[in-house]
N, C-alpha and C positions, 0 to 999 in steps of 0.2 A: 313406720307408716309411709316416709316418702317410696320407699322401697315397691311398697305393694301398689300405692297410684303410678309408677314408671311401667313395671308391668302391665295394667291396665292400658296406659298410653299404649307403651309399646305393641301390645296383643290389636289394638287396633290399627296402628298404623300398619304390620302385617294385612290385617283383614283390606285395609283401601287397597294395598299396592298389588293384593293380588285381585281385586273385583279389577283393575284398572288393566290387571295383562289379561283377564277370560271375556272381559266385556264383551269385545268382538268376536269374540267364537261365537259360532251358531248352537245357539241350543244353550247356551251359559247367562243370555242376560238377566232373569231372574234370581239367577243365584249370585252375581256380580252385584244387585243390587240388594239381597237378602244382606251380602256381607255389609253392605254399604250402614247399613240400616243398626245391623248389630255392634259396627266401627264404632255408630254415633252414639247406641246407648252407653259402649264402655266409656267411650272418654267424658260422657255425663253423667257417666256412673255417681248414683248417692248411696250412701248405706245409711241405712235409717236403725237409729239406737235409742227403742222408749224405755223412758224411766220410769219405773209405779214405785208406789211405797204407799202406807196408810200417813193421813195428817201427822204433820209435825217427827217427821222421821229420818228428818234431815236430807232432803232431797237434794232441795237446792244448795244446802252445801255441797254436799256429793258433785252435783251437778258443777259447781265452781270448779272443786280441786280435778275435775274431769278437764274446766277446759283453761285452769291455772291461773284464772283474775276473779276477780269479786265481781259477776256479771250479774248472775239471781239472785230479788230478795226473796225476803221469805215473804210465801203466797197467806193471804188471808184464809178463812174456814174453806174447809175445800167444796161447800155450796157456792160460794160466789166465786172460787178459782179458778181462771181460765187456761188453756193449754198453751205451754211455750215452745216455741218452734224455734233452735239456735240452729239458722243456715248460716252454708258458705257464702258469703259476698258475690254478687254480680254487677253488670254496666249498671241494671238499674236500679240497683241497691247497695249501694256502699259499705262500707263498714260503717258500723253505728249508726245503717237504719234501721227503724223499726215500724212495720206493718201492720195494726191494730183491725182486725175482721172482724164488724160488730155484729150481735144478731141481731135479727130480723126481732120487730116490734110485737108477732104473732107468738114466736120463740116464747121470749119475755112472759108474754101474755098467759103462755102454758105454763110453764114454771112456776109464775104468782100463784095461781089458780091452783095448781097442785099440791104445792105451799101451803095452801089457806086450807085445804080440804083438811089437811093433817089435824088442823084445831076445829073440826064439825064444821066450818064454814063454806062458803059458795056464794060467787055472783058471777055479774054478767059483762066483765070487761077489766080491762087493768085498773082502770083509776077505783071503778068502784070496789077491784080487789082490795086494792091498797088498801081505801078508807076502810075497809074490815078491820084492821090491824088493831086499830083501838079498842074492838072488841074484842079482844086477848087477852086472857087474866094471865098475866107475867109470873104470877106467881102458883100455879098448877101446871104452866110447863114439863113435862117430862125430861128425861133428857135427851131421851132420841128425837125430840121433837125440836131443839134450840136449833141447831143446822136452819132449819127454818124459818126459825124466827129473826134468826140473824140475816139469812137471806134475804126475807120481805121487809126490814127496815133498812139494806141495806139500798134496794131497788127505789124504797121509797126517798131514802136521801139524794140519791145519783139523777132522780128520772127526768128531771128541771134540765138538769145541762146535756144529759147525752138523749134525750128525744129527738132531737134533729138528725141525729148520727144514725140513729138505727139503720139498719140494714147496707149498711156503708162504710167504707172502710176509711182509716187514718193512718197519714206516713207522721212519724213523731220519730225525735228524739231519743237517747238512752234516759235521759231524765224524765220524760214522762213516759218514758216505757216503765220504770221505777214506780208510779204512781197508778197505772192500770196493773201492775200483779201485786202490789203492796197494799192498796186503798180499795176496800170492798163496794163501796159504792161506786168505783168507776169498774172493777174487775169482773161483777157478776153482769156487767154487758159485753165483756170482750167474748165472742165464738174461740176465738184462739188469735195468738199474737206472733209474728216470724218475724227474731233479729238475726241480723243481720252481719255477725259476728266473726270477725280471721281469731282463728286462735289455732294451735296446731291440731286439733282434733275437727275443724271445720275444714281448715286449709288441704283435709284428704278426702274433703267429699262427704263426710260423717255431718249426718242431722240428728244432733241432740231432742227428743222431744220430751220435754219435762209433763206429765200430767195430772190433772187434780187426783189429789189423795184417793188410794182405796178406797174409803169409807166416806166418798161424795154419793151424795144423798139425790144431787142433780141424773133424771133418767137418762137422758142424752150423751154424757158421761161414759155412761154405762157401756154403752155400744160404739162410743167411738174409742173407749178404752182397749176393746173386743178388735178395734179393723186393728190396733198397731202391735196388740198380740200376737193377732193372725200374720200381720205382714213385715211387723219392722225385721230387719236384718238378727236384731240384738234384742233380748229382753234383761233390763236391770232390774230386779226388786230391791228395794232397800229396806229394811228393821233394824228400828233403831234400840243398841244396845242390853237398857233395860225396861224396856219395855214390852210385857205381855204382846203375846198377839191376840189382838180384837177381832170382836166378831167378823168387822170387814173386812181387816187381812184374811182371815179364813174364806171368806164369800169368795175374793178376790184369786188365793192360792189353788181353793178348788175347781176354777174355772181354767186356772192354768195347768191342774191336773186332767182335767176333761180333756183338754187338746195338747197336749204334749206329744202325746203317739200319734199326731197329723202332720206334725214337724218332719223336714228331712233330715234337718240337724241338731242335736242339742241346743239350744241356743239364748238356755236362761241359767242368769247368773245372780245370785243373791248375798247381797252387801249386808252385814252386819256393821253399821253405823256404831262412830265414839267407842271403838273397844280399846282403845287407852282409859277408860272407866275400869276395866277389869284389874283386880288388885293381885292377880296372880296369874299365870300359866293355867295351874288348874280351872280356877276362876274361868276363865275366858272358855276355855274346853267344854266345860259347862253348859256356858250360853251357845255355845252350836250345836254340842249334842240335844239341846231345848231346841231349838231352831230345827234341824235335820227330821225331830221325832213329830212337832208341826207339818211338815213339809210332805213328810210319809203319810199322816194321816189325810191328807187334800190329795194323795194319789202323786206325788212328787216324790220319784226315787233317784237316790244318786244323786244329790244337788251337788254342784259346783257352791260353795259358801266362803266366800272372803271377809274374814274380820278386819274392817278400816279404820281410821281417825281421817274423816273427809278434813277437818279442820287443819289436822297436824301436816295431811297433803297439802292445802291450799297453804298453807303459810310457809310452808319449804319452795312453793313455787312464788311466792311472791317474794321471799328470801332470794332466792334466784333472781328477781329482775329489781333487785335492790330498792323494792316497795315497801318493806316492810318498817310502817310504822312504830312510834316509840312502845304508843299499849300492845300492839302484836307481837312485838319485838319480845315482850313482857312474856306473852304467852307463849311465844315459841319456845322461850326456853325455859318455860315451864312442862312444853311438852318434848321439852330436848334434853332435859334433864341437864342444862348448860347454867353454871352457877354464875352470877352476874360478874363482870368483869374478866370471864373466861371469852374467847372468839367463841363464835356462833356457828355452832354444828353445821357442815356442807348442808347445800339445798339436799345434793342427788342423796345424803344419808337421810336424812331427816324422810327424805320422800320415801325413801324404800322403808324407816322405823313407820310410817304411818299405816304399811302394808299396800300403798295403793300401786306400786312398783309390781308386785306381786301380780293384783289382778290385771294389771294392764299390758301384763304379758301373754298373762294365760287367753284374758280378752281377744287382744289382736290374734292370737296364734288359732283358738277355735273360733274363732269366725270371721272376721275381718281377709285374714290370710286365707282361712279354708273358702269363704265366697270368691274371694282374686282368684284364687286359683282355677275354684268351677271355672268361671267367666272364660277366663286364659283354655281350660281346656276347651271348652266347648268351640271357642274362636277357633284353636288348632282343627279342630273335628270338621270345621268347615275349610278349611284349608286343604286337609284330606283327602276331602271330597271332592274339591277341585281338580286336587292333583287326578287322583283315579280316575275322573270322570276324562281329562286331557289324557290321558296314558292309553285308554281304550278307545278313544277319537284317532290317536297315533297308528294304533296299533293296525287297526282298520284301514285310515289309509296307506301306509305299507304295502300292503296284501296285493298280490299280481290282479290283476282286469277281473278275467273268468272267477276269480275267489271275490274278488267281489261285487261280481252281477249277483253270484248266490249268495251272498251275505244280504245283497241288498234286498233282495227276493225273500229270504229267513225273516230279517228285522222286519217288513211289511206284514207277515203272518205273527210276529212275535208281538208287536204291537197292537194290531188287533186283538189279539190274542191275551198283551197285558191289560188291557184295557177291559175288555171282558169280564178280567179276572176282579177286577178290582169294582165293578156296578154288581156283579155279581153276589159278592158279599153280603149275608144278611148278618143286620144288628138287630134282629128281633128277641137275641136270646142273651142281649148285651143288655136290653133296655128291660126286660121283666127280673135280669139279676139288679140292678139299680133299685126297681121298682119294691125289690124284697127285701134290699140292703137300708131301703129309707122306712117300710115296716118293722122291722125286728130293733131297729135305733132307737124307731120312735115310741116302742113298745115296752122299752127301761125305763125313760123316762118318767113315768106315772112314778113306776116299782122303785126308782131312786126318790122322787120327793118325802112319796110315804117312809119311805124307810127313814128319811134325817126330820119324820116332820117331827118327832118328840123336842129333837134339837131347837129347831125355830120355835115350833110353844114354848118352850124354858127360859129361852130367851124372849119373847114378845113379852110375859106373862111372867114378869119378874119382881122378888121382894124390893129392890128399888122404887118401882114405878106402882106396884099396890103395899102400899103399907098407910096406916090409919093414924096419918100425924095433920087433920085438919082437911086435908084435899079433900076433891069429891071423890068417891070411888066410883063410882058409875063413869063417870066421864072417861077415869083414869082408864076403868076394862076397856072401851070404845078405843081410847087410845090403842090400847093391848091389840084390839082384835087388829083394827088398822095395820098395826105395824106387822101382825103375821099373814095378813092375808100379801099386804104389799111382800115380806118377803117372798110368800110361796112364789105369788106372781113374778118377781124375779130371779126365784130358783130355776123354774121353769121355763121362762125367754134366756137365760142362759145356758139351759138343755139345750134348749132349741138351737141355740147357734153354736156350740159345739158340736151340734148334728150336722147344720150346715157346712162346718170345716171336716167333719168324717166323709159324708158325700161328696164334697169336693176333692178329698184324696181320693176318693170310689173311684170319681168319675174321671180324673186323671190317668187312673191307675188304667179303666176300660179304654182312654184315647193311645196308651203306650198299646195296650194290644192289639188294639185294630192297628194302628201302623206297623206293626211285627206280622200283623198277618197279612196284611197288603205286604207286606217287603217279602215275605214268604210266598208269596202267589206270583209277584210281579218276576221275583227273580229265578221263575221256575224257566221264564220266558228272553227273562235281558238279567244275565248273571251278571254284568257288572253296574248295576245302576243300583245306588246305593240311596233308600231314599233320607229325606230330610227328620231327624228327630221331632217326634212329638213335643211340642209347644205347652206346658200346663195353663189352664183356664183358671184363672181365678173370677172366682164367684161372690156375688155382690151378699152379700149379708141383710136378710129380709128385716124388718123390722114389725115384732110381734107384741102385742097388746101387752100395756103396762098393767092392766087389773085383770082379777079374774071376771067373769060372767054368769056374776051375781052379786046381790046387792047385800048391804050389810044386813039389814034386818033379818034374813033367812037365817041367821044366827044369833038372832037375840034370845031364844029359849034355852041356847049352849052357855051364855052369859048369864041367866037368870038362875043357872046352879050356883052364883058364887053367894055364899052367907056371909061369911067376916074371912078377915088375915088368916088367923087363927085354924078355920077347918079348912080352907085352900093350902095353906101350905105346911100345917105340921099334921093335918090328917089324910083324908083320899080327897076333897073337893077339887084339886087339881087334876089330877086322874081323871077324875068322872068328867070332866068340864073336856080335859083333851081328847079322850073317849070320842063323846058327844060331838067334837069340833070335826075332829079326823072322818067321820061317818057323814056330814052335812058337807065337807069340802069333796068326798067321792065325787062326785056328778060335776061341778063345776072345774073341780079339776082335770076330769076329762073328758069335758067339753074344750076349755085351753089348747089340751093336748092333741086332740082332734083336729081344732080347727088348723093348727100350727102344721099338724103333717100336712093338711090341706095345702095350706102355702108353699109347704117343701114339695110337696106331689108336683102342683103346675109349676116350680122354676124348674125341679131337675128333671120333668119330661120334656120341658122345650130347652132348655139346655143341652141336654141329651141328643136331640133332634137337633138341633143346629152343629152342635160339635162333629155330630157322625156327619154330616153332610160338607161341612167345612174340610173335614181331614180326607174325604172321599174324592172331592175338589182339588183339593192342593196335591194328592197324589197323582191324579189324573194329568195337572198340569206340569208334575216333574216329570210323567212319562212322555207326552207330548216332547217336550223340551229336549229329553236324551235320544230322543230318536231325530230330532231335529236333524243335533249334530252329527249322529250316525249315519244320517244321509247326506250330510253333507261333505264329508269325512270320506263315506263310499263312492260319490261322486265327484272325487277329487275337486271339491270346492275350495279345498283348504291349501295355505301354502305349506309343505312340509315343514322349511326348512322355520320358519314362522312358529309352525304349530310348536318344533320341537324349539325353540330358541324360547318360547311360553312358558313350556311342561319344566325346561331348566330351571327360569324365573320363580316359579311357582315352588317347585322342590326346594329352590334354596332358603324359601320362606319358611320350610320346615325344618330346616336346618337347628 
């Protein structure tokens, strides 16, 4: 890893030394400062690496033997668990600060309130949310519903000491950083937490972000889960062992089969947690062929799957810094297979028996190294450009007098001329292919909910949650319907934003053309002006309605089919009732779906519209700028011997 931040360094300090020899050519200082600009992101270059996993999957071990000490505990329900952010250290953040970002008191407010809805309840404020709580029969809880219950008492213990805090943030300790991801009643107010952490995985720029469980039940969650999808460098999933995958790992994995083909690069990788549990070779084979055949079903082909013992990592590295404790010590060589009184298997073996040796090759080498390297070339490409653009300044002034009154005379008409070419251009036929590409997207979306809605009824509407031991049943369907309407609704907002990363590759894909064809236009006119690469826009992520639009009653005659257990679920009553459901969600669900293209319609027509106009701009101003120097070049402005002592400089940069 030091390897790939020296290049980094390196590629930039190339990028200054040459913006610092073109600065004073005429016609270069845009591009002198473009370099300048790009020097500074590399050397602040961060690679961002989000962890998911469903509850209790071992993350935050994962998360330890990633960064080799006992940093994470382990997070509470993943309703009240907030995101952790392990940065590299700055001036003004030391090692072993930590930055607690609380939400806002409105935040809180929604959360209760949506909380409270889950058990038939409603009011008109936090406090008076809370005192709802007593209105809770603890004992008809479902279980999809406890996430919840756990949350709203958990606000209601916490809210005495952190109401002043709200909307404000706290510099603490590692020890009460310990207490806002361990203790639910301070955790379910942190927004997200950033320590502050040197360990060799921070020491190269890498931001660990740990986040609440798949199967966090918090909506906001939801979508901020979605930006680090979209954008981190790295995606981990971790599954633990022997553990089924839940319905939420599925919600969760299908959303990363949605947007995988949006991706430039592979870039998720999936942890198989505690497989020092497997009692065999075959055994274990087992568990990934189970895992692999998951992964296929959510539209995830090819995984990358490493089987770990995060544990038997971390304690080989703490082995290594001669920490290991007398009960660790116990366990390591229980997972070292080291009989007492034998020395203690190397750290670097033990690390590589835990498998995590493995992934952290494979890790760095497909992504880590493969992004250094993009970075590195692109820096070169600008370097390039330099040079060629300096080689045809040269080359011009060379040229005897009379060659270049007429060159001078040429460049004045070619200019005009490029210039022309490039207002010229219509994107009329750019913006109705967009326009068609956000219709035909948005027009699966219905055709994929109905298709898995059998899936969600089965699950809402299950012999766990109706069965005739005492509960109400009526209450309990209410519950039922809740919990599938809130899925559809969430099936569906996460259409939706898998649409928005399809359109964003679209609309990417239309700014690489239109600069392929301005460079085709321009250089029919000035063959050696090579223009600047298209730039990818990323696109902000709308945020689209948590319920459908409609109210629950309009389905209470689909509920009034149910008689008893008995004909629901060993005869047709369930049928009939899905039936009945599937036909009365027609209309509401596309209305959703409707209004949501709405939303997509007005960002990516002015999106659209500002991108074409932007790259129309900046092309116009590279022409400007090369014709600068061409004139100035023809009008012997320039010191020869100068220019070519530059074009040297600059060459040897590419050396």
């Amino acid at each position: 890893m030091n390897q790939l931040r020296d290049k980094l360094v390196a590629a930039a300090e190339r990028l200054r030394r040459t913006s610092t020899v073109i600065t004073s050519v005429p016609g270069m200082q845009a591009q002198a400062e473009a370099m300048l600009d790009r020097a500074d992101r590399l050397t602040a270059n961060r690679f961002t690496v989000a962890l998911f996993g469903a509850f209790s999957a071992g993350k935050s071990s994962f998360a330890n033997a990633l960064m080799g000490d006992l940093v994470l505990p382990v997070s509470p329900n993943p309703t009240t668990a907030a995101i952790n952010k392990i940065m590299p250290p700055d001036e003004a953040h030391p090692h072993g600060t930590v930055r607690v970002v609380l939400k806002e008191r409105e935040a809180i407010e929604q959360d209760v309130l949506r909380s409270l809805a889950v058990f038939g309840l409603s009011a008109s404020g936090l406090e008076d949310a809370l005192a709802e709580l007593g209105n809770i029969d603890v004992t008809q809880i479902p279980p999809t519903a406890k996430p919840h219950y756990t949350f709203l008492k958990a606000v209601t213990k916490g809210l005495g000491d952190m109401a002043s805090h709200l909307g404000g943030e706290l510099l603490v300790d590692m020890q009460a950083f310990k207490g806002f991801v361990a203790k639910e009643e301070k955790a379910c107010f942190a927004e997200y937490i950033e320590l502050f952490y040197s360990c060799p995985l921070t020491d190269q720029g890498i931001v660990l972000v740990d986040t609440p469980g798949a199967d966090s039940i918090n909506a906001r969650h939801t979508g901020v889960a979605f930006e680090y999808m979209k954008n981190a460098d790295a995606v981990l999933f971790v599954t633990y062992y022997n553990h089924a995958f839940a319905q939420a790992d599925r919600e969760f994995l299908l959303q990363m089969g949605r947007v995988k083909d949006t991706f430039e690069m592979d870039k998720m990788f999936f942890i198989v947690n505690a497989a020092d549990l497997a009692a065999s070779e075959e055994e274990l084979q087992g568990v990934i062929t189970h895992v692999e055949k998951n992964l296929l079903t959510c539209g995830i082909r090819l995984p990358r799957i490493y089987p770990v013992s995060s544990q038997t990592a971390l304690l080989a590295r703490m082995h290594e810094k001669g920490k290991l404790a007398a009960s660790a010590e116990k366990v390591y060589r229980q997972r070292t297979q080291t009989a007492e009184g034998e020395a203690l298997m190397a750290a670097d073996e033990a690390f590589k028996l835990s498998g995590m040796a493995s992934f952290e090759a494979d890790f760095l080498r497909f992504t880590i190294e493969e992004l250094t390297q993009i970075a590195v070339n692109a820096a070169v490409g600008e370097i390039r450009r330099a040079y060629d653009t300096l080689s045809e300044f040269m080359r011009m002034a060379q040229s005897g007098e009379s060659e270049r009154l007429a060159r001078r005379e040429a460049a004045t008409a070619a200019q005009t001329a490029a210039l022309s070419a490039v207002e010229a251009l219509s994107t009329t036929s750019l913006e109705r292919d967009l326009a068609k590409e956000r219709e035909e997207l948005v027009y699966y979306v219905k055709q994929r909910l109905f298709f898995r809605f059998a899936e969600l009824y089965n699950f809402a509407f299950n012999p766990a949650v109706l069965k005739e031991d005492g509960r109400n049943l009526k209450q309990a369907l209410q519950g039922c319907l809740t919990d599938l309407l809130r899925s559809i609704s969430y099936d569906l907002a996460q259409e939706l934003r898998a649409t928005t990363l399809r359109l964003e590759k679209f609309i990417n894909k239309q700014g690489v053309s239109l600069v392929q064809a301005w460079q085709k236009d321009v250089q029919t006119h000035a063959t050696s002006l090579t223009l600047a690469p298209y730039q990818a826009r990323q696109v902000e992520t709308l945020s689209f309605a948590e319920d459908l639009p409609v109210a629950q009653a309009a389905f209470q005659p689909a509920l009034s089919l149910f008689k008893n257990t008995k004909d629901f679920f060993e005869q047709d009553g369930k049928v009939k009732m899905r039936e009945d459901l599937e036909k009365r969600l027609q209309d509401p669900v596309a209305a959703y779906v409707a209004t949501g293209s709405e939303q997509l319609d007005q960002q990516f027509q002015t999106l659209f519209t500002e991108m074409a106009a932007g790259e129309r701009a900046r092309v116009i101003e590279q022409i400007d700028a090369y014709f600068t120097g061409v004139f100035a070049a023809l009008d012997m402005n320039v010191d020869l011997g100068e220019l070519e002592a530059k074009m040297n400089r600059v060459a040897a940069e590419l050396a």
